[in-house]
PDB file as gemmi writes it, atoms N, CA and C in Angstrom:
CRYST1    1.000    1.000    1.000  90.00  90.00  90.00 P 1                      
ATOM      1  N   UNK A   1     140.804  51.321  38.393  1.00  0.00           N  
ATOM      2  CA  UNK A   1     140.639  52.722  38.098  1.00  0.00           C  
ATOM      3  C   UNK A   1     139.916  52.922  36.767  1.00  0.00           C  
ATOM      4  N   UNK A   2     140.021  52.098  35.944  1.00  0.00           N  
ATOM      5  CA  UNK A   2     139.436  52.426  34.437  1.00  0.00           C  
ATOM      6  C   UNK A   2     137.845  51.728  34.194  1.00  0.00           C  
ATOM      7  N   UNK A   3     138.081  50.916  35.331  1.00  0.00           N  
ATOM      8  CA  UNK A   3     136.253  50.405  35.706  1.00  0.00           C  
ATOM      9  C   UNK A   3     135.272  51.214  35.600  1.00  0.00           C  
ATOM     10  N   UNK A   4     135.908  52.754  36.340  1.00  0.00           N  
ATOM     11  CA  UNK A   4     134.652  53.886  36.712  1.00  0.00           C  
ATOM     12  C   UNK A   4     134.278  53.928  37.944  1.00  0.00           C  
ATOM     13  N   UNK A   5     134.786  52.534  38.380  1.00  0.00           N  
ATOM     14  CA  UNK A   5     134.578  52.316  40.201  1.00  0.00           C  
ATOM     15  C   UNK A   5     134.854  53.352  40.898  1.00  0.00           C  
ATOM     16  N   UNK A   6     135.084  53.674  42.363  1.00  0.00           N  
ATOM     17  CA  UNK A   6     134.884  54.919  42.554  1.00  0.00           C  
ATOM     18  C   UNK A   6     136.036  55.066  43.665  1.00  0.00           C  
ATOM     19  N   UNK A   7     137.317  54.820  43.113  1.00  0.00           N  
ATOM     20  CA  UNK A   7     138.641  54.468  43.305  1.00  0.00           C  
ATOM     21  C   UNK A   7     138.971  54.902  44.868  1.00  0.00           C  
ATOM     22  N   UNK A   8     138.219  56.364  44.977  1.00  0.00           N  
ATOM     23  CA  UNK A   8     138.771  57.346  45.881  1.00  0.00           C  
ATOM     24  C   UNK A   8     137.890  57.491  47.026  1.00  0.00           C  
ATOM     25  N   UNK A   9     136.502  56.621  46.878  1.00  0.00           N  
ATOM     26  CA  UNK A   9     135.212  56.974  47.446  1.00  0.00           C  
ATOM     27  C   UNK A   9     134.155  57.897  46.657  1.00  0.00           C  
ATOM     28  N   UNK A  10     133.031  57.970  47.343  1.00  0.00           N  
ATOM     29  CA  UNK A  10     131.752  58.185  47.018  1.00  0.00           C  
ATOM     30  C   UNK A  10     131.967  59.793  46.215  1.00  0.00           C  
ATOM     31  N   UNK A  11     132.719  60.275  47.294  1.00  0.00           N  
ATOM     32  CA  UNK A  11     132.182  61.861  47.200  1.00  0.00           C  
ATOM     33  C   UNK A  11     133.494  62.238  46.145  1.00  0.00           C  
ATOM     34  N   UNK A  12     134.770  61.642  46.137  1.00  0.00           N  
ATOM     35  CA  UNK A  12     135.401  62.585  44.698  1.00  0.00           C  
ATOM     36  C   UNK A  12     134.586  61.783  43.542  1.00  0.00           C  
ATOM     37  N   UNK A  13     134.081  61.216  43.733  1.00  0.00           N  
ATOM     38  CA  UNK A  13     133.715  60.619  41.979  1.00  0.00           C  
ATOM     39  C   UNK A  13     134.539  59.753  41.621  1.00  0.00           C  
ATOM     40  N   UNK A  14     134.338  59.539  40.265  1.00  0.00           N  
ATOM     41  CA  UNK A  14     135.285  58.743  39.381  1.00  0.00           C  
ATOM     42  C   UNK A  14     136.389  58.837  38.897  1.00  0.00           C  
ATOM     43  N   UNK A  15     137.240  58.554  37.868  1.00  0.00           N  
ATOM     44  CA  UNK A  15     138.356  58.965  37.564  1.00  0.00           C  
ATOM     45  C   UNK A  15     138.306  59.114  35.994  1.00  0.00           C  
ATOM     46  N   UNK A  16     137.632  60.320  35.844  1.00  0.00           N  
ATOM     47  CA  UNK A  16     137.791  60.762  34.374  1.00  0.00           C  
ATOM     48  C   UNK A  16     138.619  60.691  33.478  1.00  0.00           C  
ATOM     49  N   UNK A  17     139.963  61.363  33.414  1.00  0.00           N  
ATOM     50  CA  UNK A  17     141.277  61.579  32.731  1.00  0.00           C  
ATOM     51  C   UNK A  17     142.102  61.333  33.415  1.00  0.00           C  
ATOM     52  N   UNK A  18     143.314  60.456  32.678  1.00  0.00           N  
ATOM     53  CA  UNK A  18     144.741  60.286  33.435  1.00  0.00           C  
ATOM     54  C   UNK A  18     145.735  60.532  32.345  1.00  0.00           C  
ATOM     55  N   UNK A  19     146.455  61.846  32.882  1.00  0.00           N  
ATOM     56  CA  UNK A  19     147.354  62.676  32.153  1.00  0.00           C  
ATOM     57  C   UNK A  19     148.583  61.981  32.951  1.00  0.00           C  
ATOM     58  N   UNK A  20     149.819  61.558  32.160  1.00  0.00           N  
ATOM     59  CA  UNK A  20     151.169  61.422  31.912  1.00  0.00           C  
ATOM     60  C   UNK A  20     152.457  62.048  32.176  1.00  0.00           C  
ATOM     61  N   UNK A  21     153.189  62.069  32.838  1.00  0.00           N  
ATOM     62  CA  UNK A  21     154.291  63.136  32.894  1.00  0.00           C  
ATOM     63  C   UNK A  21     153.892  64.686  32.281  1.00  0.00           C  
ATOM     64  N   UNK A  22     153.700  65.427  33.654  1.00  0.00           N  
ATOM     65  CA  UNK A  22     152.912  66.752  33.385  1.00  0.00           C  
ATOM     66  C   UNK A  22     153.468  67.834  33.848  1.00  0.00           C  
ATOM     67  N   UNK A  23     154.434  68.066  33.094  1.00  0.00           N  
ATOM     68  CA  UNK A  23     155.391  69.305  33.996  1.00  0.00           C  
ATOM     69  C   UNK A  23     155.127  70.646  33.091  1.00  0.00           C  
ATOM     70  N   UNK A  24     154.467  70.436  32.029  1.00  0.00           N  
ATOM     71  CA  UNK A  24     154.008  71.866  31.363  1.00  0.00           C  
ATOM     72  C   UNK A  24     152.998  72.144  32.258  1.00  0.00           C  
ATOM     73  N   UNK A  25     151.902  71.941  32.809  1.00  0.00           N  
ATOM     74  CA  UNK A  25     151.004  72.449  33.725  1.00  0.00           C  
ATOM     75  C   UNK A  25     151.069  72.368  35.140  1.00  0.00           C  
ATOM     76  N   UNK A  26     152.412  72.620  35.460  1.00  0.00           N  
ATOM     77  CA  UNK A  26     153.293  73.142  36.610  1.00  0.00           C  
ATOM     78  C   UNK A  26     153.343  71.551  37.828  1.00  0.00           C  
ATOM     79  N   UNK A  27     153.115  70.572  37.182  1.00  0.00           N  
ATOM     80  CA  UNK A  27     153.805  69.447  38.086  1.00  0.00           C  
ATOM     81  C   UNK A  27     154.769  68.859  37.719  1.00  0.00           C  
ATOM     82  N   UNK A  28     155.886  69.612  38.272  1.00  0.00           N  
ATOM     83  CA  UNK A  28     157.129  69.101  37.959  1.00  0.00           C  
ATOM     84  C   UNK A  28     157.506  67.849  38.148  1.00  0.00           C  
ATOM     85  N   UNK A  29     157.239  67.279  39.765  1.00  0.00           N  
ATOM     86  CA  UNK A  29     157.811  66.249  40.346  1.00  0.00           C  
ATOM     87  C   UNK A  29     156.793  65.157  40.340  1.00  0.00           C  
ATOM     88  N   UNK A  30     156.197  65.210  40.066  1.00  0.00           N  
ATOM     89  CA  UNK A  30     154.045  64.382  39.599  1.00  0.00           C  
ATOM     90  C   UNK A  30     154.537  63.493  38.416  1.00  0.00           C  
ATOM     91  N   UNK A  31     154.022  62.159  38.648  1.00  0.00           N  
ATOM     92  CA  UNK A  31     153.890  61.393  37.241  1.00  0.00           C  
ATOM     93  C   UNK A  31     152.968  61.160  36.573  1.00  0.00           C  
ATOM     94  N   UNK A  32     151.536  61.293  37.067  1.00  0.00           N  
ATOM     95  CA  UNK A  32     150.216  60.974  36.850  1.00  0.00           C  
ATOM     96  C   UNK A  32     149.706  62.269  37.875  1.00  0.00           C  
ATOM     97  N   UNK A  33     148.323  62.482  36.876  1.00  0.00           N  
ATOM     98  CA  UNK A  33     147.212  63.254  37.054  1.00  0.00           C  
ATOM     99  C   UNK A  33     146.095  62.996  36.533  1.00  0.00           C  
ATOM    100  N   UNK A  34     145.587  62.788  37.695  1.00  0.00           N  
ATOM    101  CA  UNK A  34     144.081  61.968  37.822  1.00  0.00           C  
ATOM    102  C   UNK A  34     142.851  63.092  38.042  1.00  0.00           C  
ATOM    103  N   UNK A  35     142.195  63.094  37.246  1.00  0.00           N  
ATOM    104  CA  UNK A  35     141.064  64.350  37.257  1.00  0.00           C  
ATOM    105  C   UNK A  35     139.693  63.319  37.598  1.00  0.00           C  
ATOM    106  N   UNK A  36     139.311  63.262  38.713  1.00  0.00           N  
ATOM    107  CA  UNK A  36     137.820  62.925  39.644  1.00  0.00           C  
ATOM    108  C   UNK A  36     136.796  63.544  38.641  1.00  0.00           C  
ATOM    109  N   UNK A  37     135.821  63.157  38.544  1.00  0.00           N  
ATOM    110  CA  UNK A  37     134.852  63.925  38.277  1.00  0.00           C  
ATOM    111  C   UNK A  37     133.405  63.364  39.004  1.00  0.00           C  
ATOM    112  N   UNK A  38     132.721  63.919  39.850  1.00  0.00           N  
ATOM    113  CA  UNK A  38     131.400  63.715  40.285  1.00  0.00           C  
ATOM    114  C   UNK A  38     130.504  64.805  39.974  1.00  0.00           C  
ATOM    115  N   UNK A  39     129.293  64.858  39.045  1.00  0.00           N  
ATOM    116  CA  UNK A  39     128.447  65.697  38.438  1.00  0.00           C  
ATOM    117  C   UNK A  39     128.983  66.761  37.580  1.00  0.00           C  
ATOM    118  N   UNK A  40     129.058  68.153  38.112  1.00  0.00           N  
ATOM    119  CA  UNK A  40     129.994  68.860  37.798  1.00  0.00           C  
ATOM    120  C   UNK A  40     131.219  69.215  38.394  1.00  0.00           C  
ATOM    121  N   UNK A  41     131.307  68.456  39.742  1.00  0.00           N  
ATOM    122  CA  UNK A  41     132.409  68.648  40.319  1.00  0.00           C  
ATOM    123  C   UNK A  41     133.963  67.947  39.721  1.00  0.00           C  
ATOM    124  N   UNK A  42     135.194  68.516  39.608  1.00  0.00           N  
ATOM    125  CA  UNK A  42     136.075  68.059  39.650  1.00  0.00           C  
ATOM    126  C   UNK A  42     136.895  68.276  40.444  1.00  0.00           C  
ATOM    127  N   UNK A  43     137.832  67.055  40.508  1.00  0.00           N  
ATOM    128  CA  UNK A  43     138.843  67.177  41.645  1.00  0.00           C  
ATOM    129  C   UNK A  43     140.166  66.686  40.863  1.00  0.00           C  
ATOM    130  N   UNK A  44     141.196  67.338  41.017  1.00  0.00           N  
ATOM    131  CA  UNK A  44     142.767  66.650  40.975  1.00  0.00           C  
ATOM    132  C   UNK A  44     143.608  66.030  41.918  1.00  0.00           C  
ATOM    133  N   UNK A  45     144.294  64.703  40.851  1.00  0.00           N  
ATOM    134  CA  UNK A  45     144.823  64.085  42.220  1.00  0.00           C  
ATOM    135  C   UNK A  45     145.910  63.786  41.632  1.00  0.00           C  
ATOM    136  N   UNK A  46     147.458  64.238  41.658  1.00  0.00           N  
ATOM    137  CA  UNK A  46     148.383  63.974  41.476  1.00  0.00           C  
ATOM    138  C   UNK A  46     149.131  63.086  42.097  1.00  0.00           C  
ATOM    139  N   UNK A  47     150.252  62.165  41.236  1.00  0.00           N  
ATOM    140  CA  UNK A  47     150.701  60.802  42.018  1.00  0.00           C  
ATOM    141  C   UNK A  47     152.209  60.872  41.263  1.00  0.00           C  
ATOM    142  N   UNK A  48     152.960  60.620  42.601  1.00  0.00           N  
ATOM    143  CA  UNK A  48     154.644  60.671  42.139  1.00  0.00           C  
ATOM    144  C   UNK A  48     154.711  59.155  42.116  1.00  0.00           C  
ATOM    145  N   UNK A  49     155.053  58.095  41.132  1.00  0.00           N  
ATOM    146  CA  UNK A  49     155.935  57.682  41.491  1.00  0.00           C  
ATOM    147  C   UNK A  49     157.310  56.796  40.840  1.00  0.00           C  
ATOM    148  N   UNK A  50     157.823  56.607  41.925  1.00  0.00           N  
ATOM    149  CA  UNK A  50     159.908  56.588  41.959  1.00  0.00           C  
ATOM    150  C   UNK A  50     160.111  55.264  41.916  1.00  0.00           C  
ATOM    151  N   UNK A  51     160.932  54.887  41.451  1.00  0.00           N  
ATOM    152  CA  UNK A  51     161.479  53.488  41.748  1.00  0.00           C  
ATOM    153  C   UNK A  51     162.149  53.179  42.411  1.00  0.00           C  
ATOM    154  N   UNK A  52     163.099  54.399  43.103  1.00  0.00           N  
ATOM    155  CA  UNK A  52     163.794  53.971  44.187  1.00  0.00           C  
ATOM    156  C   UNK A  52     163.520  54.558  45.642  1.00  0.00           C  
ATOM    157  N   UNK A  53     164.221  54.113  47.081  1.00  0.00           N  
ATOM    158  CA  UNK A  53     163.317  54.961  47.970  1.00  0.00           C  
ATOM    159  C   UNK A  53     164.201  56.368  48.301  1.00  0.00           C  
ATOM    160  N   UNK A  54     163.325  57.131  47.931  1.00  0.00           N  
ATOM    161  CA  UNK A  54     163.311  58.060  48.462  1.00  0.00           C  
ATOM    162  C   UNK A  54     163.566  58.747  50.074  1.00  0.00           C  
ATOM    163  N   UNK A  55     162.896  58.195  50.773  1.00  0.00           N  
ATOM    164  CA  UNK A  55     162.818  58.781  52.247  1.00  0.00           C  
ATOM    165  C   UNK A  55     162.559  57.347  53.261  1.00  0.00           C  
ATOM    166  N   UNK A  56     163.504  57.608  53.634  1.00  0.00           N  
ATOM    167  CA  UNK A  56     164.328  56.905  55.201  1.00  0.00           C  
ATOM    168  C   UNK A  56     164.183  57.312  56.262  1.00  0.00           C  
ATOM    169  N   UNK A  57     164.211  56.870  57.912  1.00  0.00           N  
ATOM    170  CA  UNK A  57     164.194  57.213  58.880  1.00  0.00           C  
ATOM    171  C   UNK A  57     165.215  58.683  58.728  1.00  0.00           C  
ATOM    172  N   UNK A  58     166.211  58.696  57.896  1.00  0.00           N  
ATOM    173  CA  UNK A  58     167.000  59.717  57.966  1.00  0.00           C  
ATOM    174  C   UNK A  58     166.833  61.203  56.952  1.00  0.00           C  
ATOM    175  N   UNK A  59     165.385  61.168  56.307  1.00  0.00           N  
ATOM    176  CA  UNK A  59     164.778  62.145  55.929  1.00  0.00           C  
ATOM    177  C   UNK A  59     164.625  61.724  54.473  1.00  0.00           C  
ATOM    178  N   UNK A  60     164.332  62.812  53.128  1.00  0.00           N  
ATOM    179  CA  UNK A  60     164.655  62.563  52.218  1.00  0.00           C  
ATOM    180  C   UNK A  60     166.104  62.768  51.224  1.00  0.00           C  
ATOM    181  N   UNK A  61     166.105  61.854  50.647  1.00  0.00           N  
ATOM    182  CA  UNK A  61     167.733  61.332  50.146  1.00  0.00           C  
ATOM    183  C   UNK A  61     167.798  62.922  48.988  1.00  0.00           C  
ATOM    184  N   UNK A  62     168.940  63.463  48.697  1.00  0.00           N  
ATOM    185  CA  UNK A  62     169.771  64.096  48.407  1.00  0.00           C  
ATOM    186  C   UNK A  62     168.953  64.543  47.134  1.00  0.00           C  
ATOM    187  N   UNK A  63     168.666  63.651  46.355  1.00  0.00           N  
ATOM    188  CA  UNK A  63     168.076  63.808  45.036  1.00  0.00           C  
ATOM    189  C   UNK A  63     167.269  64.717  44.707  1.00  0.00           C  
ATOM    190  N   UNK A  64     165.717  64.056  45.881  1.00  0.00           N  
ATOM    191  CA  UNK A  64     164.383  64.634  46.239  1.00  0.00           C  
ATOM    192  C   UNK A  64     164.793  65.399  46.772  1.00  0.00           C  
ATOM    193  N   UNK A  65     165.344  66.413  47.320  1.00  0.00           N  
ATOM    194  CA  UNK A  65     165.660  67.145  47.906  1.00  0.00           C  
ATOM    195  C   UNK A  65     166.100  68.463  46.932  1.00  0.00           C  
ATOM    196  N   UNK A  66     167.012  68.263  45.932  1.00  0.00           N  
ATOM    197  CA  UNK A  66     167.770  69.062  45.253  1.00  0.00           C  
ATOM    198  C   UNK A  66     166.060  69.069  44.350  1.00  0.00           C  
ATOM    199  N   UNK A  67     165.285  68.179  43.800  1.00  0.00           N  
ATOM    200  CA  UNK A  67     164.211  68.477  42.764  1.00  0.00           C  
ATOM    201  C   UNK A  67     163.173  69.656  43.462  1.00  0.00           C  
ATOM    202  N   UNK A  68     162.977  69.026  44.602  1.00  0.00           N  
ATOM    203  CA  UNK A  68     162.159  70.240  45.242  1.00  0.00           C  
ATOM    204  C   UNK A  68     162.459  71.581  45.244  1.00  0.00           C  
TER     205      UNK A  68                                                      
END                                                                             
């Protein structure tokens, strides 16, 4: 990802900025935010993740559930 390679494919671009636990700019449940950039285009790509599992044949566990 920090290559510039084009992580996501051709058309989002690259991966400009990667923002950190981001719950002031309304992603609560998000750990990373990945801002694409191709020309002037940008794109956001938010990424949760958990260390434990979350979701089972029997839906999502109690936790994820109450955060949502």
């Amino acid at each position: 990802m920090l290559s510039r390679k084009l992580a996501f494919g051709p058309n989002l671009g690259a991966i400009a900025e990667i923002h950190f636990e981001t719950p002031d700019v309304g992603h609560v449940l998000d750990d990373l935010l990945l801002v694409l950039k191709r020309g002037e285009r940008s794109t956001r790509c938010v990424v949760s993740v958990k260390s434990n599992r979350r979701l089972t044949k029997a839906g999502f566990n109690t936790e994820s559930v109450h955060d949502a």
